[in-house]
N, C-alpha and C positions, 0 to 999 in steps of 0.2 A: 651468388645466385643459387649455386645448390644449395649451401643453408635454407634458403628463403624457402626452398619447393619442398625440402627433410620438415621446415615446420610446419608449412600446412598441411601436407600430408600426414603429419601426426594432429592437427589441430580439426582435421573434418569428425574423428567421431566425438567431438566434444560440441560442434555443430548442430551432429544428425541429433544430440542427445538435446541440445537447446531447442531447436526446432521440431521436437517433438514432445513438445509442452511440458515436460519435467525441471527445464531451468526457470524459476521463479520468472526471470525478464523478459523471457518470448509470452508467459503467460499472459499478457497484457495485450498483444494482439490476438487473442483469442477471447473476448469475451461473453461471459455469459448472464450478463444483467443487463438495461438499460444503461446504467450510469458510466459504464466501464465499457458499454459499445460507444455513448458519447466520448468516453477520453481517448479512445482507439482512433475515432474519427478525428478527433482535434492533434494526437499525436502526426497521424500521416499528412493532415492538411499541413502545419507546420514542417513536416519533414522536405515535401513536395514546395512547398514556397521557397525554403531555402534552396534546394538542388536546381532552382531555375540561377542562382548564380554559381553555385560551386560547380554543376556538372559545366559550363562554357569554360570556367579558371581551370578547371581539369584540360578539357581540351586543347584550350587555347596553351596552355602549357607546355602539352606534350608537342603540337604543332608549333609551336615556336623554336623550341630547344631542336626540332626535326629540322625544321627552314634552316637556323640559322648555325647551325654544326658546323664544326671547322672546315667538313667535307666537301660542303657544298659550296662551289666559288661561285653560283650564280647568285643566290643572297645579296640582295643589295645592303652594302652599308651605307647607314647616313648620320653620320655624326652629331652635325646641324642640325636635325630636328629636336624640335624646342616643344611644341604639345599642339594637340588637337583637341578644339572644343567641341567637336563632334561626341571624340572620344571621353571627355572631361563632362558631358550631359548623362553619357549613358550610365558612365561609373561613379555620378550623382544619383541621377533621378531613379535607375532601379531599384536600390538599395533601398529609399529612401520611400519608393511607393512598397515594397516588400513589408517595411517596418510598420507601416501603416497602416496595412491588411492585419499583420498580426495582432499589432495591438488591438484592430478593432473585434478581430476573433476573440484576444485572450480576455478583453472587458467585457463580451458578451458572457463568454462561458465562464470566467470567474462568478457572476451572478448568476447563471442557470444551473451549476456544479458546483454550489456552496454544499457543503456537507449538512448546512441546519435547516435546507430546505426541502419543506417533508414533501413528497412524492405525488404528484397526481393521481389517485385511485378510490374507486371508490368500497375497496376494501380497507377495513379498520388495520392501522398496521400495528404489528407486532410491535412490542415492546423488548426489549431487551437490555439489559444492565452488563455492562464490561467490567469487569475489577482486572488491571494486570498487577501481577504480584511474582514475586522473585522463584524459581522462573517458570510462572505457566500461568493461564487464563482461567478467570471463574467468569463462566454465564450464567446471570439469574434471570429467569423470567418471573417478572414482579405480580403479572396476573392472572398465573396460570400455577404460581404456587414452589413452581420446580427450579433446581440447579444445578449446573456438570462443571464440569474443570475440563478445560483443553478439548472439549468437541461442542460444537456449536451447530445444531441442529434448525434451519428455517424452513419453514414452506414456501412453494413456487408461488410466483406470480402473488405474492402479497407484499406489500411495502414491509420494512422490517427497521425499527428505528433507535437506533443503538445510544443508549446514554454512557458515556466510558470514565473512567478515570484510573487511578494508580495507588495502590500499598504499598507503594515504595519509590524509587523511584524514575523518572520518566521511561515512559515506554513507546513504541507507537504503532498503531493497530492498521493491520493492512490485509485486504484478501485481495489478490491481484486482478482477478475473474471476475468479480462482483466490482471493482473500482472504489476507489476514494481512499485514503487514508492519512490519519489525523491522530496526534499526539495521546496522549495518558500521562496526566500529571497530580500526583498527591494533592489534596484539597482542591480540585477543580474538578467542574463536568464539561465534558466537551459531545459535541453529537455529529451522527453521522447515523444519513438516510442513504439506502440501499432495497434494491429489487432483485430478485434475482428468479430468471427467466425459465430455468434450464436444470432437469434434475440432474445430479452427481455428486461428487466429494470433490470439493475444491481445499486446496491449501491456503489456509491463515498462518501471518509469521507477524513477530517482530522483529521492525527493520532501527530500532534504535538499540546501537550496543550499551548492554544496562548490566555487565557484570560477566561473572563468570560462567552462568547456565543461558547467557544469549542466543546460544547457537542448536539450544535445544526448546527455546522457547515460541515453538509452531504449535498448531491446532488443527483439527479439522474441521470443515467446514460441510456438513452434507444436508444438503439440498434436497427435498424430500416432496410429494401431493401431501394436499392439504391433509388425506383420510391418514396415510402413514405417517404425517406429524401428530393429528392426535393419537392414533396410536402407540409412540414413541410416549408422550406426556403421562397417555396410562402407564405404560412397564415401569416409567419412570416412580411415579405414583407408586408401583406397589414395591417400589425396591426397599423401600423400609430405614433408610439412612435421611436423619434430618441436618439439616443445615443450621445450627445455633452461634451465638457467639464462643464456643467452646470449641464447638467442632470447626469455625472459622482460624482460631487461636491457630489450632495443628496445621491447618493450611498458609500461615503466615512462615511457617519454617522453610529455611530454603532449602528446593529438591529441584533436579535436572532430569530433564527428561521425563516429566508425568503424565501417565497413562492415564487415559479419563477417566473419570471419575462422576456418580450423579448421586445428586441429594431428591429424597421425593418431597420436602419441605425445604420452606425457607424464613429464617426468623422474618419477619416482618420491619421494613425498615432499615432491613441489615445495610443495602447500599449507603443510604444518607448518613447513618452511624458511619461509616468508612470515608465517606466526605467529612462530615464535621471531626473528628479527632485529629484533622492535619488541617483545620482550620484555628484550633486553639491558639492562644497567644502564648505559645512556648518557642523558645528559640532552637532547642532543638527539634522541632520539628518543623523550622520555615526556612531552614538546614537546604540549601540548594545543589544537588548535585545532577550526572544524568550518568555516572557508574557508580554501584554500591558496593564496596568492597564485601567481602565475605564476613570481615573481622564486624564491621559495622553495624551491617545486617544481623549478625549473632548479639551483641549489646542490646539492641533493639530488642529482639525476643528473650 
């Protein structure tokens, strides 16, 4: 029993530190989009349907093992008892209406929390292109011209509608705050619509281990008015660094830990170019894995 009290006493500021929104998992009840207040609300509904059986099994538990303790000689024993179908309806039928709430939650909001389904609003949303590549993120915005590596700049209260895929391979794109998150896979596009409500710097990661620079492959994600996202677009604009196939090549090498980085142009087309070259009918490139060695990745370039 001392043990037990020695760990948690060492285990609260690991706690205080999750609970105040720095550990990736607590951020999820904290959200600051639509999409990601609806998975908060569906997380606790489900948590709360469950605890209507586990917290009684908890108790009945402990009050049982309490009743019926060596100590206690007034404990009735009764050997002969054979079952109760009082008892045998409850520890059917709760259960059993429990799993049928959920399911009728989870087939609702699988279809209202599909990632491909664009936003209600009647602003135009944002576009944006996702390439994951070994290990850091390129954001292009297709029509506004521009492109960053590892910081991902949106404005408030505009839909924002991300078309993703992967230069290598699999990845999977998640901002916790904002909700949703959905694979990166070489020759494919995948999508994912997102609002986000609330300005700040929220943390983007990838939660698919894809190598050796995994654990440095986050972004930032900052949240901006509409006046300071185009602002941001101009400085971008005048930074004077273009995005070409050449300048793409140098970004295909693998680097850990990369600082952002913005292009004020972007070749034209570049994303679909990065689709179709892992659509070709070559076998080494339909090559399936979801860790890339180091040795591999260097072949490749």
């Amino acid at each position: 029993m001392k043990k037990l009290w020695i760990s948690l006493l060492f285990s609260l500021p690991l706690m205080g530190y999750a609970l105040d929104g720095q550990c990736s998992q607590w951020t999820l009840l904290d959200p600051k989009g639509p999409i990601a207040a609806d998975e908060k609300h569906l997380i606790l509904t489900a948590l709360g349907l469950m605890l209507i059986v586990v917290i009684p099994v908890i108790v009945m538990t402990i009050a049982f093992a309490w009743k019926y303790r060596t100590g206690n000689k007034e404990a009735t024993y009764a050997p002969k008892w054979d079952n109760s179908h009082a008892i045998e309806a409850v520890v059917w039928t709760v259960p059993a209406v429990i799993i049928t709430i959920l399911g009728v939650i989870v087939w609702r909001s699988t279809h209202d929390l599909t990632p491909e389904k664009p936003l209600a609003s009647s602003v135009k949303p944002l576009v944006v292109q996702v390439v994951a590549m070994n290990w850091k993120w390129l954001f292009i915005y297709p029509e506004q011209g521009v492109a960053s590596v590892n910081k991902l700049v949106i404005p408030t209260d505009r839909p924002v509608s991300f078309q993703i895929t992967s230069d290598s391979v699999m990845n999977s794109f998640f901002i916790p705050r904002l909700g949703g998150q959905i694979y990166a896979m070489a020759g494919m596009q995948t999508s994912l619509n997102l609002l986000a409500s609330d300005v700040g710097t929220y943390r983007g990661l990838n939660t698919q281990f894809s190598g050796e620079g995994f654990s440095g492959m986050n972004f930032e994600t900052k949240v901006v008015t509409s006046q300071a996202f185009n602002d941001w677009l101009a400085g971008v604009k005048d930074y004077g660094k273009g995005l070409d196939s050449i300048a793409f090549k140098s970004l295909e090498v693998p680097s850990e830990n990369v600082k952002p980085a913005y292009f004020s142009s972007v070749e034209p087309q570049l994303f679909q170019t990065i689709l179709q070259k892992y659509q070709a009918d070559d076998p080494k490139l339909r090559t399936s894995a979801c860790v890339a060695p180091r040795s591999l990745i260097q072949a490749k370039n």
